[in-house]
C-alpha positions, -999 to +999 in steps of 0.1 A: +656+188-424+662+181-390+651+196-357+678+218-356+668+234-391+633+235-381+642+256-347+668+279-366+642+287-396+615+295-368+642+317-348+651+330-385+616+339-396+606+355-358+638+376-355+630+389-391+594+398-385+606+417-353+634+437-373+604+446-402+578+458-377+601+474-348+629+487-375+615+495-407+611+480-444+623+514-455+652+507-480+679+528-457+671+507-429+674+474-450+711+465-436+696+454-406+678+429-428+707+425-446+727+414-422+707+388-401+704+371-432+735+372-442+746+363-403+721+331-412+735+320-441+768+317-431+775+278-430+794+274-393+803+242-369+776+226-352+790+237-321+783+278-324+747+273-338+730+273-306+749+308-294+744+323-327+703+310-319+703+326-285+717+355-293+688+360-324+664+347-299+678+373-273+680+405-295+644+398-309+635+398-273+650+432-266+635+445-295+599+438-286+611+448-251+625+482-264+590+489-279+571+479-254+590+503-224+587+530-252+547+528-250+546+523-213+565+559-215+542+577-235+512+563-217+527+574-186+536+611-205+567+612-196+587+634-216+599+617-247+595+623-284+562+619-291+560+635-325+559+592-337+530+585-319+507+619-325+516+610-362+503+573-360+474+583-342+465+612-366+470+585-396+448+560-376+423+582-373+420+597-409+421+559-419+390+551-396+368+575-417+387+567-452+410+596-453+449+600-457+467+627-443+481+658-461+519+658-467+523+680-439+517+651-412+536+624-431+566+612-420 
């Protein structure tokens, strides 16, 4: 395996990561999964690898980014949905004493 299969299993494995944690593992949200693999797999000219790797590397960095402005905004309060992050701090707080939450706070 050359350099070039190193650097596109790396991109592979980082873009996929980003997708699971900023996405979701849920199974209705697996095309997104689906797809970059698939999108991987496809056997192309040596010539359209490196777009195809700066376009993974470019949406993994927009994903992170997306995230990141997201939490800027509710630290700031500014008026977005927040029902996301008043559920992951209720579930981080019953999980610091050894509870779960009731149904009602689940999402």
């Amino acid at each position: 395996m050359g350099s070039k299969g190193l650097e596109t299993g790396r991109v592979y494995r980082v873009l996929l990561k980003s997708v699971r944690k900023h996405i979701g593992k849920e199974e209705k949200k697996r095309h997104f999964t689906d797809f970059i693999t698939q999108e991987f797999r496809k056997t192309t000219d040596d010539s359209a690898i490196p777009q195809k790797l700066k376009l993974a590397r470019d949406y993994n960095y927009l994903l992170n980014n997306v995230l990141h402005h997201k939490e800027l905004l509710y630290s700031y309060g500014i008026a977005v949905d927040r029902s996301d992050e008043v559920a992951r701090t209720l579930r981080k707080a019953a999980a610091s004493v050894g509870l779960q939450l009731p149904e009602v706070y689940r999402a």
